[in-house]
GUZA-362199 format. One record per residue: x negated, y, z negated of N, C-alpha, C, CB in turn; residue in one letter. Coordinates in pm, whole numbers, padded with zeros to 5 digits. Glycine has a CB too. Layout:
N
X / Y / Z / X / Y / Z / X / Y / Z / X / Y / Z / A
...
This chain:
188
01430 / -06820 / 04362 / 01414 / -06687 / 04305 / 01519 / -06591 / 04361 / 01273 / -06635 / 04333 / X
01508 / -06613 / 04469 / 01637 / -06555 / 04521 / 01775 / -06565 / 04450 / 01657 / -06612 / 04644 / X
01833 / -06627 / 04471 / 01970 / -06704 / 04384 / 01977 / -06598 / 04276 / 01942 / -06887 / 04305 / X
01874 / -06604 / 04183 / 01855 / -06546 / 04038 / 01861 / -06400 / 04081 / 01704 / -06592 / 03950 / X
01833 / -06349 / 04167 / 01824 / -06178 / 04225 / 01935 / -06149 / 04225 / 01769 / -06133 / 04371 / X
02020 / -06249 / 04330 / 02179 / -06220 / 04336 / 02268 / -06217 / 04252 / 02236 / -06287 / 04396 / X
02258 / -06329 / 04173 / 02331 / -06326 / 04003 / 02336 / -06192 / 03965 / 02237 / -06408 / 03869 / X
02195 / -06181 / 03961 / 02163 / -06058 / 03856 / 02229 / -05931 / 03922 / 01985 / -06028 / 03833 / X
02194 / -05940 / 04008 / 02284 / -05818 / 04067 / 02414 / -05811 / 04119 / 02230 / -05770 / 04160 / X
02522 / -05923 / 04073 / 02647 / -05957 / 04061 / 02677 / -05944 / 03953 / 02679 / -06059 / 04099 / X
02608 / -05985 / 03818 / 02602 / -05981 / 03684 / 02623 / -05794 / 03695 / 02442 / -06064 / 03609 / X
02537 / -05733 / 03684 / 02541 / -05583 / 03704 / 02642 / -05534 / 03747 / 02457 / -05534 / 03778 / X
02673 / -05562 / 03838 / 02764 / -05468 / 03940 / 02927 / -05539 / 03890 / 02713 / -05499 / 04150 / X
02982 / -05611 / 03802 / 03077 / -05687 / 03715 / 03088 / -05644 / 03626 / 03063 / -05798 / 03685 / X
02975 / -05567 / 03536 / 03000 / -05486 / 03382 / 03030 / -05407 / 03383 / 02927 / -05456 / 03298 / X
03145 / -05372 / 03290 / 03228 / -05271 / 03245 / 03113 / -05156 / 03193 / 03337 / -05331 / 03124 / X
03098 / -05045 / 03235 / 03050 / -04957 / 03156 / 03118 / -04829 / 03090 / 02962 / -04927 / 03217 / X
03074 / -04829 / 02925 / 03151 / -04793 / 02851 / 03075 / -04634 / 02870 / 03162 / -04884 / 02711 / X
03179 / -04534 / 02829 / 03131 / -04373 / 02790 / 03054 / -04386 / 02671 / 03260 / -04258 / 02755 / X
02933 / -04323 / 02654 / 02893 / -04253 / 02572 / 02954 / -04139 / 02522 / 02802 / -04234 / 02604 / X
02977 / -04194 / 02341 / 03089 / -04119 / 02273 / 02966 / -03968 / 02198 / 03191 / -04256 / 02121 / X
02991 / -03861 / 02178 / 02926 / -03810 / 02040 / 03037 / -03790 / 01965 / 02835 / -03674 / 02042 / X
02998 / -03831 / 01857 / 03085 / -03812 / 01707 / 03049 / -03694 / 01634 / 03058 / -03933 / 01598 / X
03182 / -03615 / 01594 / 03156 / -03495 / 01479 / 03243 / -03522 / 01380 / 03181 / -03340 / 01525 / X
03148 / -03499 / 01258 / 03273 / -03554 / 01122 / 03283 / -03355 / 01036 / 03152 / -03748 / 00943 / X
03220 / -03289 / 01122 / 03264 / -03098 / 01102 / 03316 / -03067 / 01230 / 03114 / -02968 / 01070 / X
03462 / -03015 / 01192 / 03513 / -02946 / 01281 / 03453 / -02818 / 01351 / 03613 / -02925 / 01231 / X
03381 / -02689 / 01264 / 03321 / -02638 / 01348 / 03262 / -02662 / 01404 / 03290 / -02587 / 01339 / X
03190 / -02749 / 01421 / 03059 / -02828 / 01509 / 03160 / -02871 / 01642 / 02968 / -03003 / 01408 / X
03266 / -02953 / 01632 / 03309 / -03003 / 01720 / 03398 / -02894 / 01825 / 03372 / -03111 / 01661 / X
03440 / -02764 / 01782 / 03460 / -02632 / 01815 / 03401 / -02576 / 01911 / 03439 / -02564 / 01730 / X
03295 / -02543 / 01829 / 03135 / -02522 / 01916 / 03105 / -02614 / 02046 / 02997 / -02567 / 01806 / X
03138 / -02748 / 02013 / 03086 / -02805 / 02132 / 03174 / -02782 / 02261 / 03068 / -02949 / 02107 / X
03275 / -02845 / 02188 / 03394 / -02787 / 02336 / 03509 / -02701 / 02383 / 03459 / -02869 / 02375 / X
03440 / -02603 / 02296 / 03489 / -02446 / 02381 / 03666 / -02474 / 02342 / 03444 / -02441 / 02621 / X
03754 / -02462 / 02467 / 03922 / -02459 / 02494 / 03945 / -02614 / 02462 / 03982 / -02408 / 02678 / X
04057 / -02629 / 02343 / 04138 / -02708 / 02348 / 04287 / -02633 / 02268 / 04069 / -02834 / 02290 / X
04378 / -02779 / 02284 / 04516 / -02768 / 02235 / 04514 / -02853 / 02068 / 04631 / -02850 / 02367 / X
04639 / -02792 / 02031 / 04628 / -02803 / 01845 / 04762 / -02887 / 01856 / 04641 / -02619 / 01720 / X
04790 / -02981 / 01807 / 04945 / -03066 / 01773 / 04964 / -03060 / 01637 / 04953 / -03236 / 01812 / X
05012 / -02952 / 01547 / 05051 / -02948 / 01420 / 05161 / -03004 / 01366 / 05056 / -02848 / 01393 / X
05295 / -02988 / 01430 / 05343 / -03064 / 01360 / 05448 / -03014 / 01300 / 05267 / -03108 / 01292 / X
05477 / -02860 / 01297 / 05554 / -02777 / 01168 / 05684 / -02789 / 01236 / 05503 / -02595 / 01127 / X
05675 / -02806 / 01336 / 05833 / -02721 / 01403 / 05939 / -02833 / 01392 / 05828 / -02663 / 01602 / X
05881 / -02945 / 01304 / 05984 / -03046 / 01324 / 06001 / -03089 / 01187 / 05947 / -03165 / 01426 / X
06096 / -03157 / 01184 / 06166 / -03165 / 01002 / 06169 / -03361 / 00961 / 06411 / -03076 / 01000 / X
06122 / -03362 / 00872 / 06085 / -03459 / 00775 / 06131 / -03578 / 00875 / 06163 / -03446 / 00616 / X
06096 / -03657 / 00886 / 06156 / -03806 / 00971 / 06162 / -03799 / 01096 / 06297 / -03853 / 00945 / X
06110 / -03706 / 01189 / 06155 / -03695 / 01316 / 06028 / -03779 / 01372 / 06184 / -03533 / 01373 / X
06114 / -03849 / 01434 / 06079 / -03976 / 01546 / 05918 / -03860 / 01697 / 06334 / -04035 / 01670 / X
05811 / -03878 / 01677 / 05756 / -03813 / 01792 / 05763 / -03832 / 01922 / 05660 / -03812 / 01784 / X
05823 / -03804 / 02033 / 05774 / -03905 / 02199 / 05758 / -03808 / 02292 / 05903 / -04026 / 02279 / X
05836 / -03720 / 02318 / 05802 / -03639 / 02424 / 05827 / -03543 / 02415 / 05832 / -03658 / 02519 / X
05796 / -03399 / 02269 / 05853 / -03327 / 02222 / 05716 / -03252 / 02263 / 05922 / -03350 / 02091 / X
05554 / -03318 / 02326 / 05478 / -03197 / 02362 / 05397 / -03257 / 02490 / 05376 / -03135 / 02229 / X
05500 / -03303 / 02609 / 05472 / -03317 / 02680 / 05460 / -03245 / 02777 / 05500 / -03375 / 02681 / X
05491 / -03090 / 02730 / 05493 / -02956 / 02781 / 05298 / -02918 / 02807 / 05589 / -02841 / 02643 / X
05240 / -03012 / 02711 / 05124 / -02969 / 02651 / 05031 / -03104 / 02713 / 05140 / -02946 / 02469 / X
05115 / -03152 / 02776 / 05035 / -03296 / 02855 / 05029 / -03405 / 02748 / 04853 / -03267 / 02910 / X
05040 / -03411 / 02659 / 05063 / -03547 / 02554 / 05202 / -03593 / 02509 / 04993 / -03520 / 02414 / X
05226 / -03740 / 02562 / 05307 / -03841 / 02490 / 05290 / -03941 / 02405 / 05354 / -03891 / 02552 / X
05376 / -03946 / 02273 / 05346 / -04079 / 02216 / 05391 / -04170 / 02237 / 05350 / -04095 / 02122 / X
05356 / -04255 / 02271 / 05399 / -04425 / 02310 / 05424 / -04528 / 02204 / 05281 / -04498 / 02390 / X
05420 / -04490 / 02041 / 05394 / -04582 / 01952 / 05506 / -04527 / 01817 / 05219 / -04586 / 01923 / X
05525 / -04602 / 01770 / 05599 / -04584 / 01644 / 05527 / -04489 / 01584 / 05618 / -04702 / 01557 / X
05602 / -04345 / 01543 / 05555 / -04288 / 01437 / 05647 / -04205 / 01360 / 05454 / -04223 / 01472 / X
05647 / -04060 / 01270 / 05698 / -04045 / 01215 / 05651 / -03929 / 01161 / 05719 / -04129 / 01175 / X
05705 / -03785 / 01141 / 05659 / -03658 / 01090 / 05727 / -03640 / 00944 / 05699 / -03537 / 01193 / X
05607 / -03659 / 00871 / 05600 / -03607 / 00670 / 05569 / -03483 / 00708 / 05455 / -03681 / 00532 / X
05674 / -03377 / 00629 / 05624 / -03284 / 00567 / 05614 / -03264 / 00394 / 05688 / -03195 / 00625 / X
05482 / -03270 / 00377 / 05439 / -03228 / 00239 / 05320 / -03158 / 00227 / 05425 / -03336 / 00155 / X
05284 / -03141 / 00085 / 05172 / -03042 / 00064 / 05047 / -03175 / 00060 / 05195 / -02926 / -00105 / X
05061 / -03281 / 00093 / 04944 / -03351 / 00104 / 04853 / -03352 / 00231 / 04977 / -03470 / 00079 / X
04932 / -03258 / 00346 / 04882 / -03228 / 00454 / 04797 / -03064 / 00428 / 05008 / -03238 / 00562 / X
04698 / -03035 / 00447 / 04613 / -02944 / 00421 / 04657 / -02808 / 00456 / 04503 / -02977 / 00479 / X
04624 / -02873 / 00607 / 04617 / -02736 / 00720 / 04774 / -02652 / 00716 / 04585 / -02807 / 00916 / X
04843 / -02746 / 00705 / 05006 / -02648 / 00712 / 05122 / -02714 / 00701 / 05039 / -02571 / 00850 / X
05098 / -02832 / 00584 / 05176 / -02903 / 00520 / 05307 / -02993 / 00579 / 05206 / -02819 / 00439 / X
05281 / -03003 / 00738 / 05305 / -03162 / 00801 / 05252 / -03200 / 00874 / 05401 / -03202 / 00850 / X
05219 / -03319 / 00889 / 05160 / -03439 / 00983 / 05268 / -03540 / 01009 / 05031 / -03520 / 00911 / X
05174 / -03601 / 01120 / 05242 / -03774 / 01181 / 05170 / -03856 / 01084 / 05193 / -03842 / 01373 / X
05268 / -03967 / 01064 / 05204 / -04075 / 00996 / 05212 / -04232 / 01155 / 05326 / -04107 / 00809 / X
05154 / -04275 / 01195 / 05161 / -04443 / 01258 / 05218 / -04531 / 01206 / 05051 / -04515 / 01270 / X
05279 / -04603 / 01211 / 05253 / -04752 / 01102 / 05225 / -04823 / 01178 / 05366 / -04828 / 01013 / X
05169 / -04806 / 01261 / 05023 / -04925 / 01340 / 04935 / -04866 / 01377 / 05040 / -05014 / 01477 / X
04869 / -04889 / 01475 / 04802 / -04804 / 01610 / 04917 / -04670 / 01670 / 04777 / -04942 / 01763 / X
04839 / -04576 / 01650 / 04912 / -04456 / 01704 / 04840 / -04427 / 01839 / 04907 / -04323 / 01599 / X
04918 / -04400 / 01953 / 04885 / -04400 / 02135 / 04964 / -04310 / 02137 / 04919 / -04534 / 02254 / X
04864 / -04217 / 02193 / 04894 / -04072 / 02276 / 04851 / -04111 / 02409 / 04802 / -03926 / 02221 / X
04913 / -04098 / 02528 / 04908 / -04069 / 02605 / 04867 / -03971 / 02681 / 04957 / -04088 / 02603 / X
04789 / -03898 / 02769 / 04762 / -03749 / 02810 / 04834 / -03761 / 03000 / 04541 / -03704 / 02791 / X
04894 / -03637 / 03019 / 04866 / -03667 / 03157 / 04786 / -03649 / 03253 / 04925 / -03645 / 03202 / X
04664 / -03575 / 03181 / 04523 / -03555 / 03272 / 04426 / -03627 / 03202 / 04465 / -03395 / 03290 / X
04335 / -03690 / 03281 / 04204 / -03718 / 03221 / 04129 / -03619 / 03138 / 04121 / -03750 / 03320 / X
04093 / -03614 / 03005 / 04013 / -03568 / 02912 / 03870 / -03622 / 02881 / 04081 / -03574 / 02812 / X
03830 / -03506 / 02804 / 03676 / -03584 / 02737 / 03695 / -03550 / 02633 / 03517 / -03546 / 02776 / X
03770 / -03526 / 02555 / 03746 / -03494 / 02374 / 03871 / -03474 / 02295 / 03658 / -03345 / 02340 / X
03892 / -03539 / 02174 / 03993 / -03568 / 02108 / 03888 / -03501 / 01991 / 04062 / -03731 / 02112 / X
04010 / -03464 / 01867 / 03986 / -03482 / 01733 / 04113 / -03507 / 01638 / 03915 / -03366 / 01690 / X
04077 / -03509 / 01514 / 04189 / -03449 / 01403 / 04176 / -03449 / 01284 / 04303 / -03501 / 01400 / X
04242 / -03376 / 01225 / 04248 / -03360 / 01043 / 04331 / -03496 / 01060 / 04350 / -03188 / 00945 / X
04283 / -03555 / 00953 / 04315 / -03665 / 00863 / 04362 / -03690 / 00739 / 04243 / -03712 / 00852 / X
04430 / -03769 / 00673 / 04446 / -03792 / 00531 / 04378 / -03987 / 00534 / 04654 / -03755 / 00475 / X
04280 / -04002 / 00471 / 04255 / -04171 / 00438 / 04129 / -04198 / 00508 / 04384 / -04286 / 00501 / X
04151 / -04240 / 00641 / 04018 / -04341 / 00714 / 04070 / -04275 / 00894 / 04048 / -04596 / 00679 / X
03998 / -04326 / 00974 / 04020 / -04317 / 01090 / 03939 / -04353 / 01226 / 04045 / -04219 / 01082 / X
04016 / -04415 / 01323 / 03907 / -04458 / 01400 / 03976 / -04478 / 01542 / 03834 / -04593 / 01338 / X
03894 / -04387 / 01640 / 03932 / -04390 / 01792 / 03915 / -04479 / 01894 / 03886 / -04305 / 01844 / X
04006 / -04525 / 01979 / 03974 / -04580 / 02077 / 03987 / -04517 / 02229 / 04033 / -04680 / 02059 / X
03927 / -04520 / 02290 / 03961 / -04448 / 02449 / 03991 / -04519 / 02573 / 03847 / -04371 / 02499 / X
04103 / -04485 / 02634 / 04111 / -04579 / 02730 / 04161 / -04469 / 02849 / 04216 / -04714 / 02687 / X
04113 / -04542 / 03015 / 04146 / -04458 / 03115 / 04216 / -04538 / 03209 / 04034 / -04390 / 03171 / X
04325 / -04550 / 03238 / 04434 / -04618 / 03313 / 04441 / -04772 / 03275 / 04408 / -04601 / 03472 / X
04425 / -04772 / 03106 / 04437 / -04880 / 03037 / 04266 / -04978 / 03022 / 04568 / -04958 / 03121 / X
04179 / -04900 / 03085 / 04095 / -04936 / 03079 / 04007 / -04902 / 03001 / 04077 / -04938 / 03154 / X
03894 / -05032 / 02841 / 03822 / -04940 / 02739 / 03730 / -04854 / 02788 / 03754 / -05010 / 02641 / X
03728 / -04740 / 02726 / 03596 / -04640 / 02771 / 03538 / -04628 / 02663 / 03620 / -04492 / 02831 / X
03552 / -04603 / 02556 / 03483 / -04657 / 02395 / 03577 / -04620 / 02281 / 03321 / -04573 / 02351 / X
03479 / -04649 / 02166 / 03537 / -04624 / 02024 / 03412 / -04558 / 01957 / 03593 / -04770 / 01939 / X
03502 / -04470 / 01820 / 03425 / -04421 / 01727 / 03368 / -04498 / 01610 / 03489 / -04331 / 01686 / X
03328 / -04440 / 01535 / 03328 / -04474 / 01454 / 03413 / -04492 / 01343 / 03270 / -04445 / 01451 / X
03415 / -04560 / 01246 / 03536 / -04540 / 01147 / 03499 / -04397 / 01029 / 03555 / -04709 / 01049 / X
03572 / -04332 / 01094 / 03588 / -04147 / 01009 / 03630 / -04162 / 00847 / 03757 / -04027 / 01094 / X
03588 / -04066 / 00793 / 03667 / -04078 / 00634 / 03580 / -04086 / 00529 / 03760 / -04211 / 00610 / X
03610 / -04051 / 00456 / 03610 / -04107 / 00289 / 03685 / -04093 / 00195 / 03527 / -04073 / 00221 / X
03833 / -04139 / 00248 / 03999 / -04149 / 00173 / 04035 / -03990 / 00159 / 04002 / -04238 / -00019 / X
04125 / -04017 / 00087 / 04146 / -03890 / 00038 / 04254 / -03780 / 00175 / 03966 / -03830 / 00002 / X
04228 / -03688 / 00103 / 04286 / -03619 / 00239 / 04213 / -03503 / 00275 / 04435 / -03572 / 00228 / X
04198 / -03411 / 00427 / 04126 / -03347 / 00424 / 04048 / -03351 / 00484 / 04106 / -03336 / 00359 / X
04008 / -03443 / 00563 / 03887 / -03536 / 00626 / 03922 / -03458 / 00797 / 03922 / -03765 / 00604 / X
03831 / -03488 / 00845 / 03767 / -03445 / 00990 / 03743 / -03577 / 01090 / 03607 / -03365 / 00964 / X
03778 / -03568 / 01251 / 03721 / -03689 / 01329 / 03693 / -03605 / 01459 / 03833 / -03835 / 01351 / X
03573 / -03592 / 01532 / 03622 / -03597 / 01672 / 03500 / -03620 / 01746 / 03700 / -03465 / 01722 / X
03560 / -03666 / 01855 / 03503 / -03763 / 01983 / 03465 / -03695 / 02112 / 03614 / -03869 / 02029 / X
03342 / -03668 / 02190 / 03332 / -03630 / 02290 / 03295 / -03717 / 02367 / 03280 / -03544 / 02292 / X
03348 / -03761 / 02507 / 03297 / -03877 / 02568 / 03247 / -03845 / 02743 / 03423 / -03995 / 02550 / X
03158 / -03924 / 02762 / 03058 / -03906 / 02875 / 03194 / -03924 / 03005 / 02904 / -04051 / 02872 / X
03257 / -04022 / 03001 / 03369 / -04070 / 03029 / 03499 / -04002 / 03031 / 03374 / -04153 / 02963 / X
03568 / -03969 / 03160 / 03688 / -03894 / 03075 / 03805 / -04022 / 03051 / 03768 / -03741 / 03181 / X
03910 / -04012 / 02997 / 04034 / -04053 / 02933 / 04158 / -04037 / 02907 / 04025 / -04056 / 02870 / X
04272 / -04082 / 02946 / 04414 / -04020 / 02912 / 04455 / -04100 / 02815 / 04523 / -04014 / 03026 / X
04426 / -04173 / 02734 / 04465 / -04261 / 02648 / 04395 / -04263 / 02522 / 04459 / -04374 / 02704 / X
04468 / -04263 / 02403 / 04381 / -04279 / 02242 / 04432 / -04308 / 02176 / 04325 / -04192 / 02166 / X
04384 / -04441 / 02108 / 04508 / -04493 / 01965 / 04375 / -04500 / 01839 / 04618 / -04720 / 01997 / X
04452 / -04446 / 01760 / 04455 / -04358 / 01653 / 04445 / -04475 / 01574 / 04576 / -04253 / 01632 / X
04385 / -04498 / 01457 / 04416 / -04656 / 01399 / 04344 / -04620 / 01237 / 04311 / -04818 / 01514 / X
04404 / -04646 / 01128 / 04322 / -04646 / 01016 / 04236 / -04804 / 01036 / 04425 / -04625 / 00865 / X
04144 / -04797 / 01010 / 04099 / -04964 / 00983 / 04101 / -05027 / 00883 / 03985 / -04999 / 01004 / X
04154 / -04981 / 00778 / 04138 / -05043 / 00642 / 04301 / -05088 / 00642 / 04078 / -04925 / 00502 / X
04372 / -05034 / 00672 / 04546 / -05099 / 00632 / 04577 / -05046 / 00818 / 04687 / -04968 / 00442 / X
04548 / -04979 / 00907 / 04665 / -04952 / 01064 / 04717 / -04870 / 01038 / 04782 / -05046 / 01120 / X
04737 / -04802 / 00956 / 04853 / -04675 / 00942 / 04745 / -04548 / 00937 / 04970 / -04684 / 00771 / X
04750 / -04520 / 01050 / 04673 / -04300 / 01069 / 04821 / -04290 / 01003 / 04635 / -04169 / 01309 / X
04735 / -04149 / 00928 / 04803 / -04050 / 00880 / 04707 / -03921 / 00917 / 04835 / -04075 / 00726 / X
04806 / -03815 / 01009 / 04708 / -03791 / 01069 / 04816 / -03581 / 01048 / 04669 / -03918 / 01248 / X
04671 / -03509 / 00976 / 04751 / -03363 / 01008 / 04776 / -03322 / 01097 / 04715 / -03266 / 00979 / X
04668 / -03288 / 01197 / 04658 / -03195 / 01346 / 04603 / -03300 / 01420 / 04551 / -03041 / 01354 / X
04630 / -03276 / 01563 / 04549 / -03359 / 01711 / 04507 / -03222 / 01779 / 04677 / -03477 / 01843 / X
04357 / -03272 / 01821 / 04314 / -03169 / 01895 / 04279 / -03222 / 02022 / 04209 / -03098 / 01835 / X
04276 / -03167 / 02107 / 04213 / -03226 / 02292 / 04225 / -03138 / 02349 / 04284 / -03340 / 02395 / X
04127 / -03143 / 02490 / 04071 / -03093 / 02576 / 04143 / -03038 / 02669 / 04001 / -03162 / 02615 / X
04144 / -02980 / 02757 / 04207 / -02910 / 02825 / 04186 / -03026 / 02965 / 04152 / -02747 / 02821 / X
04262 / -03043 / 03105 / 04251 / -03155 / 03160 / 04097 / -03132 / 03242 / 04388 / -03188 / 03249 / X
04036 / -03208 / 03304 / 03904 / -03230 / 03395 / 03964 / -03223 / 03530 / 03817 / -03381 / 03372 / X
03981 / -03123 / 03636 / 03981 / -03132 / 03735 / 03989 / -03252 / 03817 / 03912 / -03077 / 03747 / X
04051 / -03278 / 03912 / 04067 / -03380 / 04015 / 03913 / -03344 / 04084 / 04222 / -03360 / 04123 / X
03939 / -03463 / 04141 / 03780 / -03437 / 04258 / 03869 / -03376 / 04368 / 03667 / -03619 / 04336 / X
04022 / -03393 / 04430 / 04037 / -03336 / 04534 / 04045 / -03144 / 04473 / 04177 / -03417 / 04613 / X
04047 / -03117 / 04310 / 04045 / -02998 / 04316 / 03889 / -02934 / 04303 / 04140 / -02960 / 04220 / X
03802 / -02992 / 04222 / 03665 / -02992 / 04283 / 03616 / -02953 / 04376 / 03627 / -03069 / 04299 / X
03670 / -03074 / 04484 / 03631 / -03037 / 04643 / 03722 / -02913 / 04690 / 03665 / -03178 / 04755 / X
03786 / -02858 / 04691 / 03834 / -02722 / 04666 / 03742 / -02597 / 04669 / 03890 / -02726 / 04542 / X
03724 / -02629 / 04485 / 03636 / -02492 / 04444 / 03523 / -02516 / 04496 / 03612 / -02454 / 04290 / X
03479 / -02632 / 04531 / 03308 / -02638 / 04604 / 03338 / -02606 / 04742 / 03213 / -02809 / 04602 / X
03429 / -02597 / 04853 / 03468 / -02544 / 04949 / 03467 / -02394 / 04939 / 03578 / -02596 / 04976 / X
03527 / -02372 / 04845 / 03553 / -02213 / 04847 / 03449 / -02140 / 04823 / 03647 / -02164 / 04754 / X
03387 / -02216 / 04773 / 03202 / -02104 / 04712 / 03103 / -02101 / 04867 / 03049 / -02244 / 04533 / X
03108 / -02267 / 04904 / 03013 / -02301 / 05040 / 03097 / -02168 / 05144 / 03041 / -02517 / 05119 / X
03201 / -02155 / 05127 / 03268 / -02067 / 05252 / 03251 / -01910 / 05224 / 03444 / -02101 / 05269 / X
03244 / -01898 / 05096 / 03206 / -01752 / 05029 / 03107 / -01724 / 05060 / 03200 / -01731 / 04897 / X
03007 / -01847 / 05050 / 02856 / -01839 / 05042 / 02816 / -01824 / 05204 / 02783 / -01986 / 04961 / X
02870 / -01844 / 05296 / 02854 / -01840 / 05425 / 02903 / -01716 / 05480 / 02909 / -01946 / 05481 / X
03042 / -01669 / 05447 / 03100 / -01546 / 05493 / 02938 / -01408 / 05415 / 03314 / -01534 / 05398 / X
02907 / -01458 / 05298 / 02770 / -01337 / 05283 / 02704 / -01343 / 05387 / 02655 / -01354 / 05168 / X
02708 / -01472 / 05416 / 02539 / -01443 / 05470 / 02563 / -01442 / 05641 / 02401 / -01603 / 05412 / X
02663 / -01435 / 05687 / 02733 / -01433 / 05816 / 02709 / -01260 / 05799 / 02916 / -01516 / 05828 / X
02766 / -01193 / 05670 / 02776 / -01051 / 05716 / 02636 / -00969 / 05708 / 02886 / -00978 / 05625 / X
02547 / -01037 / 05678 / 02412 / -00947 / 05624 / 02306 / -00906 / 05757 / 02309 / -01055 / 05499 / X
């Protein structure tokens, strides 16, 4: 019986545990939920331009083949990235929440120093116009972007989170309050 205790609790302590994602297919909803993020539109660049490190000012790189259309089939302000595979953004801080306007299908994956933290669901109902976004229990610097029906996102805007604090900056601001909180009560 023993033996079987240990397994089990080798078995346990061996599994990957994935973030709990919530999914919003309305952007205001997904707004609402998380307060400050950044917008990747897309305008300032002209028909064919190659994306990689043009908003890494903004903490995101792309790592993947892609490609900026401007036309009026893009909604919000008439250009987007298109993929022709899996589209990977990179972040340089850990996040919890991605979205984006879409044209077709769409579907997220999350990863944190290459490691899965989850997936969405598959977003869409063709067309263009469409809504995706992901809040995860888990934070993440990594997201590839993927239509599932053909691989090619076509994608208007990227939205994300602003970065999650380090724990050494954490331990910081929880220093500074415990020391605030002591200098009161030192003076009373």
């Amino acid at each position: 019986m023993r033996r079987i205790a240990i397994a089990l609790f080798v078995l346990m302590m061996t599994t990957v545990a994935h973030g709990a994602l919530i999914e919003f297919h309305d952007r205001a909803e997904w707004e609402a939920a998380v307060g400050e993020f950044t917008t990747l539109d897309f305008t300032r660049f002209d028909q064919g331009t190659t994306i990689t490190e043009q908003y890494a000012e903004l903490g995101a790189v792309f790592t993947s083949s892609n490609v900026v259309l401007v036309n009026e089939g893009f909604l919000n302000d008439g250009a987007g990235i298109v993929f022709a595979d899996a589209g990977t953004v990179e972040f340089d801080q850990p996040i919890t929440y991605v979205a984006a306007d879409f044209n077709g299908f769409l579907h997220f994956e999350l990863f944190m120093d290459g490691v899965f933290v989850g997936a969405s669901v598959n977003f869409g109902l063709g067309g263009s116009g469409n809504f995706g976004g992901v809040v995860s229990s888990e934070s993440f610097n990594t997201v590839v972007f993927t239509d599932p029906f053909d691989r090619t996102a076509v994608l208007d805007d990227i939205f994300f989170g602003p970065p999650i604090p380090s724990p050494a900056t954490l331990a910081l601001i929880g220093l500074a309050g415990l020391l605030g909180h002591r200098r009161r009560r030192s003076s009373s």
